[in-house]
C-alpha positions in Angstrom: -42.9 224.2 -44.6 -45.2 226.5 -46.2 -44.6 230.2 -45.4 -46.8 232.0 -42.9 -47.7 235.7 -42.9 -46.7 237.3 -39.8 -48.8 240.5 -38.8 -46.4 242.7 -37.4 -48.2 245.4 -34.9 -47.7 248.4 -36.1 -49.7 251.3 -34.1 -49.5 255.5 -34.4 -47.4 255.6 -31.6 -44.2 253.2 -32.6 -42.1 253.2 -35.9 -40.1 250.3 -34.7 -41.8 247.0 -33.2 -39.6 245.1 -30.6 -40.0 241.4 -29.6 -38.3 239.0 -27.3 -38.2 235.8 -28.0 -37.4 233.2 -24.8 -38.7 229.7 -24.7 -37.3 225.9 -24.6 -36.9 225.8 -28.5 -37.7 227.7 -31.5 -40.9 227.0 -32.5 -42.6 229.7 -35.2 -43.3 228.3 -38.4 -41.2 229.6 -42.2 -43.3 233.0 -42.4 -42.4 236.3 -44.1 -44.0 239.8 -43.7 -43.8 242.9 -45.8 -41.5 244.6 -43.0 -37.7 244.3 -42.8 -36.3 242.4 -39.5 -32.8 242.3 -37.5 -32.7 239.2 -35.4 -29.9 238.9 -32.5 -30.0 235.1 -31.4 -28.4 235.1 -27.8 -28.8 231.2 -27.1 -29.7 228.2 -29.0 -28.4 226.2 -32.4 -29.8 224.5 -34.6 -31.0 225.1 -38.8 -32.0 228.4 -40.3 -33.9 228.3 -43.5 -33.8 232.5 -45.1 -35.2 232.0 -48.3 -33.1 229.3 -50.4 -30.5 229.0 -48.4 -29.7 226.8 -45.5 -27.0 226.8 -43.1 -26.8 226.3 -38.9 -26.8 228.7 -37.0 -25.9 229.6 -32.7 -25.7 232.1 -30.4 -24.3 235.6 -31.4 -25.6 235.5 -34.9 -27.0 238.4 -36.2 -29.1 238.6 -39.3 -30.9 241.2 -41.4 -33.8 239.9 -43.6 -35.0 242.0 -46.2 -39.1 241.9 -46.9 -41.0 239.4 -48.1 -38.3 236.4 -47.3 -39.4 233.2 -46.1 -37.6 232.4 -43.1 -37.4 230.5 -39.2 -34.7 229.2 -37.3 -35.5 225.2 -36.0 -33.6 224.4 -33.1 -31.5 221.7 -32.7 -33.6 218.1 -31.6 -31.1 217.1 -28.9 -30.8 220.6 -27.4 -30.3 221.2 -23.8 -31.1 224.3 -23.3 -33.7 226.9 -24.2 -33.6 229.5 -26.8 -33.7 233.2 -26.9 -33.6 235.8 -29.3 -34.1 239.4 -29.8 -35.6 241.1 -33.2 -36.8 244.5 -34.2 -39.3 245.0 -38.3 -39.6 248.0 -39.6 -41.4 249.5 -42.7 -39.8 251.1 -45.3 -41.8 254.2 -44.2 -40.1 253.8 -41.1 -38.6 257.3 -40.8 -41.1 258.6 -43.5 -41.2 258.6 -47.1 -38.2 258.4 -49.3 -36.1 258.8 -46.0 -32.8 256.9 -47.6 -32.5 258.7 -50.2 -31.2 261.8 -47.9 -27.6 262.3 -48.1 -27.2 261.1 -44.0 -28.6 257.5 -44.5 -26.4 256.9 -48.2 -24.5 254.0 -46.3 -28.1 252.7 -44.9 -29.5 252.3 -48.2 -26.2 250.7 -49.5 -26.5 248.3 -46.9 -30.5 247.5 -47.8 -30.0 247.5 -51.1 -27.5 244.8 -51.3 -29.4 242.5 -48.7 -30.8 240.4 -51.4 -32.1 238.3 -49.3 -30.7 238.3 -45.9 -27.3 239.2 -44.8 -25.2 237.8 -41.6 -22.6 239.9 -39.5 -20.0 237.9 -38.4 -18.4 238.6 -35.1 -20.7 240.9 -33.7 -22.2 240.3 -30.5 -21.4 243.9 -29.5 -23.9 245.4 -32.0 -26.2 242.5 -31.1 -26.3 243.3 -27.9 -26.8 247.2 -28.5 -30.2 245.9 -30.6 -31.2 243.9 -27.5 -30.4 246.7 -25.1 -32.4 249.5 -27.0 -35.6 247.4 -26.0 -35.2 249.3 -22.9 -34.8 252.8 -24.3 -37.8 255.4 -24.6 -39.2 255.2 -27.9 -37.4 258.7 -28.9 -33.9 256.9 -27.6 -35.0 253.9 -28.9 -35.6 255.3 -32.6 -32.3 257.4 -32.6 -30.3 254.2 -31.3 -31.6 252.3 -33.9 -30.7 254.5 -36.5 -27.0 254.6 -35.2 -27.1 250.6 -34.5 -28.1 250.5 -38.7 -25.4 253.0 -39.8 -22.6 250.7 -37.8 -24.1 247.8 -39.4 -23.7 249.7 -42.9 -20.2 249.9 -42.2 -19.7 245.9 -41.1 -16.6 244.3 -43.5 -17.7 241.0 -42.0 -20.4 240.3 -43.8 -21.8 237.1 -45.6 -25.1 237.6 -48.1 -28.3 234.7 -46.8 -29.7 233.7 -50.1 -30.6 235.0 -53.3 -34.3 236.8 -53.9 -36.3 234.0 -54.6 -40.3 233.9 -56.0 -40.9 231.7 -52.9 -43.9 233.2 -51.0 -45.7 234.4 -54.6 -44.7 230.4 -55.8 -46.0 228.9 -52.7 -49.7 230.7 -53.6 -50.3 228.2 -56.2 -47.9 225.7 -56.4 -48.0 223.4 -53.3 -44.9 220.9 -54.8 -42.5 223.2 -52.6 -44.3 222.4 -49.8 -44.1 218.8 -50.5 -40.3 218.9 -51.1 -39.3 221.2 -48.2 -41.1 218.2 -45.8 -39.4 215.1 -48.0 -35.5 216.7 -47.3 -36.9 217.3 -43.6 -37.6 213.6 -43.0 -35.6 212.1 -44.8 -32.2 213.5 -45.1 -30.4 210.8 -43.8 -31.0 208.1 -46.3 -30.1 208.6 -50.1 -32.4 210.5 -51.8 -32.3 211.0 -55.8 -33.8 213.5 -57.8 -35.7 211.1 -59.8 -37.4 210.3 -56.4 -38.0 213.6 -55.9 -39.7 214.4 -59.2 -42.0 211.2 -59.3 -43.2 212.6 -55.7 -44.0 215.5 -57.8 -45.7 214.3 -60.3 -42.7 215.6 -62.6 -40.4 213.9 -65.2 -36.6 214.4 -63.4 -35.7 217.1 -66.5 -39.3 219.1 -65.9 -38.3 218.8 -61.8 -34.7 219.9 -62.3 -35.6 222.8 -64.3 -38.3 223.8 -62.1 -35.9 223.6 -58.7 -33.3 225.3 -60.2 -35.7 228.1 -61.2 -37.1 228.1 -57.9 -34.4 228.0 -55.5 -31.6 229.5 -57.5 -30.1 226.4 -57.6 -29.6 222.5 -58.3 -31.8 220.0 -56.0 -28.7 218.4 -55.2 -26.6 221.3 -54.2 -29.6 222.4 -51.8 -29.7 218.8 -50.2 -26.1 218.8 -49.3 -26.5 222.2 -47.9 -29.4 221.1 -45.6 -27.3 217.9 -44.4 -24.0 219.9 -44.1 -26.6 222.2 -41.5 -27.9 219.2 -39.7 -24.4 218.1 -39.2 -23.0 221.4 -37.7 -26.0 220.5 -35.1 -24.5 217.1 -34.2 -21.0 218.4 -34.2 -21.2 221.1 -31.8 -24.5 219.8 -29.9 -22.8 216.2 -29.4 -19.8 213.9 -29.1 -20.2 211.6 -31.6 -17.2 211.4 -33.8 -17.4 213.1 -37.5 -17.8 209.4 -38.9 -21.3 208.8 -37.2 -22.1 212.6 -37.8 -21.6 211.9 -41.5 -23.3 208.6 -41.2 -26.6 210.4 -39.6 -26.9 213.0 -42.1 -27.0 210.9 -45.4 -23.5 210.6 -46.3 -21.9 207.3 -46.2 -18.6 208.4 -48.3 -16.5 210.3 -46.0 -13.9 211.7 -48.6 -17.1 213.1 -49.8 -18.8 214.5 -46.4 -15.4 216.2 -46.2 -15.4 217.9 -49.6 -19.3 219.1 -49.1 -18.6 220.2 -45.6 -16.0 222.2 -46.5 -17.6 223.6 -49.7 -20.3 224.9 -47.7 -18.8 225.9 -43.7 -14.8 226.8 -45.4 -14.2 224.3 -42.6 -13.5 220.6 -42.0 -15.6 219.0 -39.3 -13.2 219.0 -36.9 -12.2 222.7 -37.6 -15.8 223.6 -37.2 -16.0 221.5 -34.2 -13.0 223.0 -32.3 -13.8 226.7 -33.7 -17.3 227.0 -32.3 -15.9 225.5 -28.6 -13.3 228.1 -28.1 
């Protein structure tokens, strides 16, 4: 799990780099790059990691990532079909220097500046699919589209914040204990796992590790474990008919008063809700 740095092409005769991405299941490693990055996923489901935080995702989310976030979407293991997304990185520069502080853009920088980390529209397939469709466009249309597509998102009320800004990718040059952590929870989710465990796979007494996740990832060990097994069970609920008992069962929890309570602390939703929602 340690992040990758994507080279973004970036030539004399494009501001805006466009990608596709179509295959049978998302497979690019947790990288970052210095650009900023709006990502339309049009099919799949599975886990998305965007810095610390952790949460399943599916089709129709759209996501912007601000620079220098860690972040990948894993599909889900018992997916059926493939995956496709759409995704456009730009620099800073990318209408020149100091271009959002003109009076035109104010809403643009609004919207960058609080995109801490990374920031999901909700209910937005329409502007999702007015990103994939500008992959078509002339690069003059293309640019001006783009510009437009931004300004609607500025105005978005739907919107939930992906994360806080996080040391990661400078932590991750010297310290290789988030490495090991990351690819502990990814393993072995599903049976009980302690902080105490965690820090003697460290090398760390349980007060030096707690401290030093916290600081990290913005937050407790043991709130970022129930968030990664509250994502792997969104997977099994929508991906699969077992019932919400063996979901729970699957994904570490063997209390189901408390599954219930940390599902719903971290969807707003019970299972079932979740379930029913994301099958309408």
């Amino acid at each position: 799990m340690k992040p990758i740095l994507e080279h973004v092409p970036n030539t004399q005769q494009q501001s805006l780099f466009f990608n596709e991405y179509d295959k049978k299941v998302f497979s690019f490693p947790w990288h970052y790059h210095p650009q900023w990055e709006l990502t339309y996923i049009i099919s799949g489901s599975g886990t998305a990691y965007t810095g610390n935080a952790v949460r399943h995702y599916s089709a129709g989310e759209l996501v912007l990532l601000a620079p220098n976030i860690p972040h990948c979407w894993k599909s889900d293991g018992n997916a059926k079909t493939g995956v496709k997304s759409v995704y456009a990185q730009w620099d800073n520069s990318f209408l020149g220097d100091n271009w959002l502080d003109k009076p035109e853009f104010t809403s643009i920088k609004t919207l960058f500046e609080q995109c801490y980390s990374g920031l999901s529209f909700i209910n937005c397939d329409a502007l999702g699919e007015k990103l994939n469709g500008l992959r078509f466009k002339s690069p003059f249309h293309r640019t001006l589209g783009f510009v437009d597509l931004l300004h609607e998102l500025s105005l978005q009320q739907s919107v939930m914040p992906l994360g806080q800004q996080t040391n990661l990718c400078q932590d991750f040059a010297s310290d290789k204990r988030i490495e090991t952590i990351l690819e502990y929870i990814t393993q072995y989710y599903d049976q009980k796992i302690s902080a105490k465990e965690m820090a003697q796979l460290v090398n760390m007494t349980p007060v030096s590790f707690s401290k030093y996740f916290t600081r990290t990832f913005q937050k407790p060990f043991t709130q970022f474990l129930n968030e990664f097994r509250v994502s792997q069970a969104c997977g099994l609920l929508v991906s699969t008919e077992l019932t919400v008992e063996q979901v729970a069962f699957q994904t570490g929890y063997q209390n189901m008063s408390f599954f219930h309570r940390q599902f719903k602390s971290v969807t707003e939703k019970t299972p079932n809700h979740f379930r029913e929602s994301y099958l309408e």
